[in-house]
ROFI-492836 format. One record per residue (C-alpha): chain; x negated, y, z negated. Coordinates in pm, 1 decimal. Layout:
<recs>
REC_A_X_Y_Z
...
</recs>
This chain:
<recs>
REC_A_3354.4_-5809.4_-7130.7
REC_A_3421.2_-5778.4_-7512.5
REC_A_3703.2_-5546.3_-7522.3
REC_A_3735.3_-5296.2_-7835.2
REC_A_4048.0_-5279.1_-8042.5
REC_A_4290.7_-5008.6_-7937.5
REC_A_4339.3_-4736.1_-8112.7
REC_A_4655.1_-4603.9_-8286.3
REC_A_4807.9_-4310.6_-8104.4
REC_A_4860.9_-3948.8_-8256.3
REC_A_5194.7_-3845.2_-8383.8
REC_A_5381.4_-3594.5_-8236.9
REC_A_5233.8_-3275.1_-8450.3
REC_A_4875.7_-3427.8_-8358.4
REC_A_4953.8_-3466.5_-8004.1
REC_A_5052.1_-3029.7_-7990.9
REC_A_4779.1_-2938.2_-8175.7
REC_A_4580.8_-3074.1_-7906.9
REC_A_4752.3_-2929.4_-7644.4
REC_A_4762.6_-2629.1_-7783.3
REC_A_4414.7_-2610.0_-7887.2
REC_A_4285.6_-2654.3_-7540.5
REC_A_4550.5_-2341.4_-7433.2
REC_A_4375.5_-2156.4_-7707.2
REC_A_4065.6_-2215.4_-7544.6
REC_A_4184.4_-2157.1_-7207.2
REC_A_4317.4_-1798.2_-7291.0
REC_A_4000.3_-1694.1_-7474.7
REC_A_3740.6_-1886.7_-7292.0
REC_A_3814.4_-2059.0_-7005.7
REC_A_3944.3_-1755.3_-6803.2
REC_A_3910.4_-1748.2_-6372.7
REC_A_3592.5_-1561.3_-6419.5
REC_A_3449.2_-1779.4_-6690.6
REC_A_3477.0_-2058.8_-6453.1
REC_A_3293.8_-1868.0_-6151.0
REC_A_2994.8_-1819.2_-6371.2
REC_A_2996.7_-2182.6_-6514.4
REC_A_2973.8_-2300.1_-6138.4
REC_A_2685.2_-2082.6_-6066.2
REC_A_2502.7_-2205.3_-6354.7
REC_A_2224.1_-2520.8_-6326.1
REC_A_2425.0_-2825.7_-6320.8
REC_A_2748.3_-2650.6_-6226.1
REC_A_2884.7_-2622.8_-6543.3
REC_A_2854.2_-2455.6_-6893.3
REC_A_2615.9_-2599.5_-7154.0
REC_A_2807.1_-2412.7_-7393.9
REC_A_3144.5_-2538.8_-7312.3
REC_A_3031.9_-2870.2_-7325.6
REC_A_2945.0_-2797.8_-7682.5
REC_A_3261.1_-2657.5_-7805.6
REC_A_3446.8_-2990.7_-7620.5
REC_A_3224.8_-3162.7_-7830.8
REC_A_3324.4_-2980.9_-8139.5
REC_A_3647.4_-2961.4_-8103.0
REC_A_3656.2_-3301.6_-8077.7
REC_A_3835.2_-3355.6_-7721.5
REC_A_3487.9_-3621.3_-7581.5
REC_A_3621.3_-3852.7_-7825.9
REC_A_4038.2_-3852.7_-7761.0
REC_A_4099.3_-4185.3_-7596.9
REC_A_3789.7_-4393.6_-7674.9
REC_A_3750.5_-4624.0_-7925.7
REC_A_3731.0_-4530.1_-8338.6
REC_A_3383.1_-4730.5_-8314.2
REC_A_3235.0_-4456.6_-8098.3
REC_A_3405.2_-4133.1_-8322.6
REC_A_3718.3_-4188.8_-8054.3
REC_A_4088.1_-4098.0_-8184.8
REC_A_4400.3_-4172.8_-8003.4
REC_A_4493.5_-4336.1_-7678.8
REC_A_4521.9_-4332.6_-7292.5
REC_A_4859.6_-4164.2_-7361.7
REC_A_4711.2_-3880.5_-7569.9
REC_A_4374.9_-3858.4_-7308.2
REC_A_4651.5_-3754.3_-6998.7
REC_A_4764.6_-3514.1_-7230.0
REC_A_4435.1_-3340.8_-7256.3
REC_A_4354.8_-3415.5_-6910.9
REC_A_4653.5_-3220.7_-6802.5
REC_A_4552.7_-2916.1_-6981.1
REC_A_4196.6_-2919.8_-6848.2
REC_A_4342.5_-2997.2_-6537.2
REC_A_4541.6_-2661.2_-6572.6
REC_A_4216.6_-2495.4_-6627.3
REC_A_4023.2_-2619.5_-6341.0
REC_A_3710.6_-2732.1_-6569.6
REC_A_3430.1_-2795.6_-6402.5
REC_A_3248.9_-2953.6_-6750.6
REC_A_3201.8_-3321.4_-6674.4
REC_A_3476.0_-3469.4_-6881.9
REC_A_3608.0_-3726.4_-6603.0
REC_A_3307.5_-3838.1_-6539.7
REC_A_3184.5_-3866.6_-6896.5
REC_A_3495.0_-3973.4_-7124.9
REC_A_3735.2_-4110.7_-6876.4
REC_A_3548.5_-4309.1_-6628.2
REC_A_3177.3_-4420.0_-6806.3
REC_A_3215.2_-4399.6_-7169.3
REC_A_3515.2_-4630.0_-7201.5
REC_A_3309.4_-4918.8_-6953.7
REC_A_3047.1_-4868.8_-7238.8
REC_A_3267.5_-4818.7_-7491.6
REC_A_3425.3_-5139.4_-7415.3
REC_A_3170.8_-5313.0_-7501.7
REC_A_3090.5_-5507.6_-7866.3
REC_A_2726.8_-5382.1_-7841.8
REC_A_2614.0_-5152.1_-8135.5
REC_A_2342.6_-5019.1_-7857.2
REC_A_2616.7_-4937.7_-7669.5
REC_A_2858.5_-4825.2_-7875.6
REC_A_2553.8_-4556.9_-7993.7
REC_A_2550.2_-4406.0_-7646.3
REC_A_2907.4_-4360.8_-7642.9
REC_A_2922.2_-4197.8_-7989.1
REC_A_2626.6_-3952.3_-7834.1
REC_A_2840.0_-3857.5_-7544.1
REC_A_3135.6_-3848.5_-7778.3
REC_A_2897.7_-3588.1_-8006.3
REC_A_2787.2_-3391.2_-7691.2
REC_A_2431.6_-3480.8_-7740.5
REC_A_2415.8_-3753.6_-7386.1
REC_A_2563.2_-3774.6_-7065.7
REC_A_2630.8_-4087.2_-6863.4
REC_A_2745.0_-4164.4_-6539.3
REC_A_2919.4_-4481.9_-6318.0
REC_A_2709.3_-4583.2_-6008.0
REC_A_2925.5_-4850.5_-5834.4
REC_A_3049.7_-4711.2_-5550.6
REC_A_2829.4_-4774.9_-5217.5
REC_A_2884.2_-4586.1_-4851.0
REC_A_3002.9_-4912.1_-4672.7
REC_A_3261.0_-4967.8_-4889.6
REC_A_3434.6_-4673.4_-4903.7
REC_A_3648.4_-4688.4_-5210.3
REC_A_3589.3_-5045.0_-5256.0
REC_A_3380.1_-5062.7_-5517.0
REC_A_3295.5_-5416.0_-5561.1
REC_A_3130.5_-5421.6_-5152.6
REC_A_2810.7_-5376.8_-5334.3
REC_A_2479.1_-5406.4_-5165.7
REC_A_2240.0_-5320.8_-5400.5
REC_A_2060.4_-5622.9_-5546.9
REC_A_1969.6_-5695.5_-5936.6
REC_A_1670.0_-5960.0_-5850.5
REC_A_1498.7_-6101.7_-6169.4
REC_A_1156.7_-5984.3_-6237.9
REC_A_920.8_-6104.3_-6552.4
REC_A_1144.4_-6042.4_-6835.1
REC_A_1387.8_-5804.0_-6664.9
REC_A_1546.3_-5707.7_-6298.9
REC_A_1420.3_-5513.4_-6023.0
REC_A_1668.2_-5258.1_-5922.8
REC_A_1698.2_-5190.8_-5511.6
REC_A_1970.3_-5027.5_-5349.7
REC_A_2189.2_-4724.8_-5328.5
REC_A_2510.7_-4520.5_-5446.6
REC_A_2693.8_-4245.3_-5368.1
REC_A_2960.4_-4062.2_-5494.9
REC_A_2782.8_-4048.5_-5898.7
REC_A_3064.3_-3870.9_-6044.4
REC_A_2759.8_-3627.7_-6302.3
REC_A_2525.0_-3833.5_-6125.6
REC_A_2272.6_-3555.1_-6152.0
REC_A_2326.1_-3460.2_-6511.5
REC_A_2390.6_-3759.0_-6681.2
REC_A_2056.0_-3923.5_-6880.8
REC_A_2219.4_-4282.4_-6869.5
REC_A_2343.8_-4456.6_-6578.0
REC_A_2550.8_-4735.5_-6476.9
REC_A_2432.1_-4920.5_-6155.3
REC_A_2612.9_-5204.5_-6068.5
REC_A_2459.5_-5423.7_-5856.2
REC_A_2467.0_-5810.0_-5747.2
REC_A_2301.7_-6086.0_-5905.5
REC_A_2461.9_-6323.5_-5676.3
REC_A_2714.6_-6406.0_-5410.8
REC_A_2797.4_-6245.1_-5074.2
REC_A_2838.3_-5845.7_-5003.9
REC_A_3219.4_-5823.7_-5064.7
REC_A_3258.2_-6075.5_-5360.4
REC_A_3377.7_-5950.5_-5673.6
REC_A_3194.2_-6253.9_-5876.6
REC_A_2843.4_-6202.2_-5891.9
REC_A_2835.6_-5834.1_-5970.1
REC_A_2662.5_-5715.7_-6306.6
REC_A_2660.6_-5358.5_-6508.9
REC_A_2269.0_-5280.6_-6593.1
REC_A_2161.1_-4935.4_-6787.5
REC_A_1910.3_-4692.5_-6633.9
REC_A_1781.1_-4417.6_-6828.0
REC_A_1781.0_-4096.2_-6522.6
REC_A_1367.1_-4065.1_-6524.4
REC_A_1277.5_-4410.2_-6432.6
REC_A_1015.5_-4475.9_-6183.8
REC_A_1141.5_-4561.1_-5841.6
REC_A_1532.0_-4405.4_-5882.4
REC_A_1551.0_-4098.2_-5685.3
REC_A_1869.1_-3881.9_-5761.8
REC_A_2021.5_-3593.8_-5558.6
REC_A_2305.7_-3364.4_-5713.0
REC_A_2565.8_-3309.5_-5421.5
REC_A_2830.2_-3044.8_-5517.3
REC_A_3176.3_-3110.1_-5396.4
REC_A_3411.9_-2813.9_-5234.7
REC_A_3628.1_-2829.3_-5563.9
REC_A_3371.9_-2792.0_-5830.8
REC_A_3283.8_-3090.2_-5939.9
REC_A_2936.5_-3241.6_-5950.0
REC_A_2846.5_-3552.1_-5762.9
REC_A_2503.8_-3753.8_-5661.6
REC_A_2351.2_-3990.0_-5431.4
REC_A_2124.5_-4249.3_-5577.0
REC_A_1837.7_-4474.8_-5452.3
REC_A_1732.7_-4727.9_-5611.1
REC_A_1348.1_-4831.9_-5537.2
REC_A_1240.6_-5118.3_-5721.9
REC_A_1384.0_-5012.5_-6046.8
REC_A_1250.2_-5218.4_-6323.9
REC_A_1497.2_-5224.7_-6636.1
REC_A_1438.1_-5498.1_-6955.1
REC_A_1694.1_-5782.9_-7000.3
REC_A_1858.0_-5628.9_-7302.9
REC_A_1961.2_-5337.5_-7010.0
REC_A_2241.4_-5545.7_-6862.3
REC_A_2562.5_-5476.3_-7010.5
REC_A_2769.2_-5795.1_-7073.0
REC_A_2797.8_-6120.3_-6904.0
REC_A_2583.6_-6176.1_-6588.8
REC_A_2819.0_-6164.3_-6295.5
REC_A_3121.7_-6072.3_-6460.3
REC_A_3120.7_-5682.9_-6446.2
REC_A_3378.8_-5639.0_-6147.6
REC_A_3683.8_-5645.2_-6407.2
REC_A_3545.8_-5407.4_-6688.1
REC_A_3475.6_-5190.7_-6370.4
REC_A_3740.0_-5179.1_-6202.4
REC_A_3942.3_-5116.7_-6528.3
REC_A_3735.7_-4792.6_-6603.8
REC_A_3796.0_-4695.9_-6228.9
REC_A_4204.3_-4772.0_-6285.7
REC_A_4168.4_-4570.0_-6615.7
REC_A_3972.8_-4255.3_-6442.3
REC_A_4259.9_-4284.7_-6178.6
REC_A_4500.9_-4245.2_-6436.8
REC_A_4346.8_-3947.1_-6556.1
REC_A_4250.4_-3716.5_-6243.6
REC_A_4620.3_-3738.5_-6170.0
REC_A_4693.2_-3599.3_-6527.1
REC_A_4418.8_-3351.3_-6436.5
REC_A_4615.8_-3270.3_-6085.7
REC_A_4969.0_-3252.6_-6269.1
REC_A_4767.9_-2940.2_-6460.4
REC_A_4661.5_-2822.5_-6155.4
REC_A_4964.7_-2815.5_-5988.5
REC_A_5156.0_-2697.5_-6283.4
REC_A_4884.4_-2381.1_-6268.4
REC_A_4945.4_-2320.7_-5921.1
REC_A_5327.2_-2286.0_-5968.5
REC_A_5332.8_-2050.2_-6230.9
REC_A_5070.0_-1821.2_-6063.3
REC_A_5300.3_-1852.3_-5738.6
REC_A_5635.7_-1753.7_-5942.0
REC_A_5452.2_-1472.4_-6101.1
REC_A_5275.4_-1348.4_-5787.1
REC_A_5637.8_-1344.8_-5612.1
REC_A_5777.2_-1148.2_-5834.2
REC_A_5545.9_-887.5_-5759.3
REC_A_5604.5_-888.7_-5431.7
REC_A_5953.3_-689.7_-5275.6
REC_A_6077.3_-674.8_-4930.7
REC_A_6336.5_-454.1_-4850.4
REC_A_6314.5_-289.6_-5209.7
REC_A_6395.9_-683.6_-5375.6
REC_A_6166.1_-900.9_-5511.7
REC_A_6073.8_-1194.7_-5290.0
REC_A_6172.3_-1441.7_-5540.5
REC_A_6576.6_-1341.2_-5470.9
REC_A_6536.1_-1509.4_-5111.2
REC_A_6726.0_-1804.9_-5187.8
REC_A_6465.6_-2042.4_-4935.8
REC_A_6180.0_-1907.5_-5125.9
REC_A_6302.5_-2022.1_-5478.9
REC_A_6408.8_-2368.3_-5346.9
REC_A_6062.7_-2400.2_-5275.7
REC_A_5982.5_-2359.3_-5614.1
REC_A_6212.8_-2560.2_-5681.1
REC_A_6068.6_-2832.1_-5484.8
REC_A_5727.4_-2818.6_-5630.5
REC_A_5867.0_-2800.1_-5977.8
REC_A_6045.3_-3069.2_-5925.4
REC_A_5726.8_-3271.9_-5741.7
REC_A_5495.4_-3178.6_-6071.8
REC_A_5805.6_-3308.8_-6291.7
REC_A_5791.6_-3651.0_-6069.6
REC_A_5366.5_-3640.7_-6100.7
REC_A_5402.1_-3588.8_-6463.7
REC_A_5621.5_-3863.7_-6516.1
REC_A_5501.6_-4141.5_-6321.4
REC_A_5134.8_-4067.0_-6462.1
REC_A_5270.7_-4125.6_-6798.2
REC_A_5426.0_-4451.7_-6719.6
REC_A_5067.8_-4508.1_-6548.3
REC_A_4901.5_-4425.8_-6886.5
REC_A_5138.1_-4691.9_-7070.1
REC_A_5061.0_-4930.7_-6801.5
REC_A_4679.3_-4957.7_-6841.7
REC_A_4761.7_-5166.7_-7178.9
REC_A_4921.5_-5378.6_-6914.6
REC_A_4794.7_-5789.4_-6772.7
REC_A_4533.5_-5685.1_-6476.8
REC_A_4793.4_-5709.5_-6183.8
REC_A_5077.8_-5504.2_-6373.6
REC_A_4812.6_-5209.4_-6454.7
REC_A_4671.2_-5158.4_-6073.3
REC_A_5045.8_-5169.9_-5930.0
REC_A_5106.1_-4886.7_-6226.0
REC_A_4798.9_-4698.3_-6117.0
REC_A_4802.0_-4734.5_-5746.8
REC_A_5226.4_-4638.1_-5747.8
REC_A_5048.7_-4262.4_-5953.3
REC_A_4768.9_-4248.8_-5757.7
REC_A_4998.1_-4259.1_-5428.9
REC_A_5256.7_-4056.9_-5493.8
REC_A_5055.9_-3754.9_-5714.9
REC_A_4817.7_-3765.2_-5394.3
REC_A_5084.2_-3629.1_-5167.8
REC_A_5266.9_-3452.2_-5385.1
REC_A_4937.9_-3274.0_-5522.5
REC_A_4859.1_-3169.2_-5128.0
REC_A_5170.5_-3002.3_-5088.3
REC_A_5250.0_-2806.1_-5423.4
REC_A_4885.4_-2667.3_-5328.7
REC_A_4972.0_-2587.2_-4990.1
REC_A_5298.6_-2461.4_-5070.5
REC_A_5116.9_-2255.1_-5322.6
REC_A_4868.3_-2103.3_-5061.9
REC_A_5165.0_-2031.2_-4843.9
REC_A_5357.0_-1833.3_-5015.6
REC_A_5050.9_-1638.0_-5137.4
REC_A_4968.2_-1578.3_-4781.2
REC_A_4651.0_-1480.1_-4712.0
REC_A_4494.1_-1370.1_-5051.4
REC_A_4517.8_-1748.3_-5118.7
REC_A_4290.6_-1865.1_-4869.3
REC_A_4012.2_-1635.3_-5065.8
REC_A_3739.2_-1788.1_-5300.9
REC_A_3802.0_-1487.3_-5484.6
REC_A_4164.4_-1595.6_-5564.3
REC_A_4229.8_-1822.7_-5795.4
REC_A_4546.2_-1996.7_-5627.5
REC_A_4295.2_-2124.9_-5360.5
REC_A_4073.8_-2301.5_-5605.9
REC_A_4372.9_-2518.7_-5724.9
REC_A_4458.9_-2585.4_-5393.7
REC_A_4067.1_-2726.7_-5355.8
REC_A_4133.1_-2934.3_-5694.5
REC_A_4434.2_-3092.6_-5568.0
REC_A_4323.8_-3194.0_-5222.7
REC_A_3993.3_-3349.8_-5367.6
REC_A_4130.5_-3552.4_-5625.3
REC_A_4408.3_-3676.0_-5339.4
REC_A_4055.5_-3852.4_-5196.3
REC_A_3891.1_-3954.9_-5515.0
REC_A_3922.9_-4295.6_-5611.3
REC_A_4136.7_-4377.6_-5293.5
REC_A_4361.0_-4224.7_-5078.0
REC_A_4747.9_-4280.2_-5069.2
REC_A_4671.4_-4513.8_-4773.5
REC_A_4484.7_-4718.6_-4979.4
REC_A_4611.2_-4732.0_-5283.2
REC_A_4962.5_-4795.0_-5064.4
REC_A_4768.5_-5109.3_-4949.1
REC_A_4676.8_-5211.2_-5280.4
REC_A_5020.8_-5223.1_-5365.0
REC_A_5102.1_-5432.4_-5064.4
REC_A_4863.1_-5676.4_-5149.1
REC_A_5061.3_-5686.5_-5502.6
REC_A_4678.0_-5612.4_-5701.4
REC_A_4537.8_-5975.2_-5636.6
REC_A_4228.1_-6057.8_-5792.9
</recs>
């Protein structure tokens, strides 16, 4: 895959007014409430939100200049953390960290177009690799590319379509050639949402995000619908994958960081035996721990971040090492958090509980700890 140049990051001044644009938003817009009704709405999010991102230019930090991008992967975990601190449940993950940089990667001016739609709002895309027999191996692909005329038939199926249901442009990969686990032999193809014989069904997940199941029925797509070189897709792929990785744990380090302040403020609400709770010297070490656990998350994300500009083996140790340790330490700041709530914290209603449903999905998405632990033992071979 033809790989665009990298961007220049923002300086420091850039870098808050991004932050504190998305707080802006946050406090005006993007209140508990606000979120509730997003959810309920068709597609589980807000239309309108999605246009202000768009605006405000935040579906374009991190991708390429080609596409309308600005900045890096350093200044994407920034926003990420700040969405992550506001629970969104608008598609950005799937949209500008995982999909549009695969496509944006790309030296194609048809591609490059898409992305600079998504990156204007007006298109949605969406990464079909993963299959159910894999589990978060995403090259065990079954699904089969098989030529046909002056194209490929499409059959097979996906799950786990991070906007799967929303997108209009998807990204199957499927095999041209080789055996079920091999990661030669595996292309990227482009299929616009209403073609004939792909059936789509929009699965929420417990934490709010949108996700789909896809089958794939004799798909026919046109040669000029494969993205890059036949057989070679696996690396572009699994580089989005690393990059998304990188950025759900910037999302949880918001998440937790959320959780901990509405824990410290909630305490010191709360008296027993006419002092506030947060005097008991065992409950403030255990702020103390989860401060110190987000402090950890935040900074081994950001070395993550710095190592996705890294040779293929040094960025999945750099990911996989995040993606371990924010996993567990994600699970219990959120527990911690719905602890020492007690039980207004296991409520829907409550908005503690929602982070703790945040964290403990992204500790599953796009591998475990267990197996990005073995991913590190096998020292990221090819």
């Amino acid at each position: 895959m033809n790989t665009q140049t990298t961007n220049t990051g923002l300086d420091a001044d850039d870098r808050k007014q991004l932050v504190d644009s998305v707080r802006r938003f946050a406090e005006r817009d993007y209140g508990f409430e606000a979120r509730m009704r997003a959810l309920r709405q068709d597609g589980g999010y807000s239309p309108d939100h999605w246009r202000t991102f768009a605006g405000l230019g935040w579906l374009g930090i991190g991708l390429p200049e080609a596409c309308g991008g600005i900045g890096g992967a350093v200044e994407q975990t920034l926003l990420a953390e700040e969405l992550g601190r506001c629970l969104v449940v608008e598609p950005w993950l799937a949209n500008c960290a995982l999909a549009g940089p695969l496509l944006g990667s790309q030296a194609s001016a048809a591609h490059i177009e898409l992305v600079t739609a998504m990156v204007s709002g007006d298109r949605q895309l969406a990464l079909a690799a993963h299959e159910r027999q894999g589990r978060y191996d995403g090259f065990d692909v079954k699904t089969r590319a098989i030529p046909a005329g002056d194209g490929w038939r499409l059959d097979g199926a996906k799950t786990l379509v991070l906007n799967g249901a929303n997108a209009q442009t998807l990204l199957v990969l499927a095999r041209e050639s080789g055996g079920q686990r091999d990661k030669a032999g595996l292309s990227l193809f482009l299929v616009d949402a209403g073609c004939p014989g792909l059936t789509v069904r929009g699965l929420p997940t417990y934490d709010g995000r949108q996700t789909a199941e896809l089958e794939l029925r004799e798909v026919a797509v046109t040669a000029q619908a494969r993205v890059g070189d036949a057989g070679l897709a696996w690396a572009g792929v699994e580089a989005a994958i690393d990059r998304a990785t990188v950025m759900l744990c910037a999302e949880a380090v918001g998440a937790m960081d959320r959780a901990l302040t509405m824990t410290r403020d909630y305490l010191r609400t709360r008296k027993q035996f006419g002092k506030a709770i947060t005097d008991n010297q065992v409950i403030r070490h255990r702020l103390v721990d989860m401060m110190v656990a987000i402090e950890q998350s935040r900074a081994i994300t950001e070395a993550a971040a710095h190592g996705l500009d890294s040779d293929a083996r040094g960025r999945r140790r750099a990911v996989s090492l995040a993606k371990a340790f924010v996993s567990g330490a994600g699970r219990r700041v959120g527990e911690d958090a719905v602890q020492l709530h007690g039980a207004i914290g296991m409520t829907d209603e409550y908005e503690v509980g929602q982070c703790y449903k945040r964290l403990a999905a992204a500790a599953n998405l796009f591998g475990d700890a267990e197996w990005h632990g073995a991913r590190l033992v096998e020292g990221g071979s090819d």
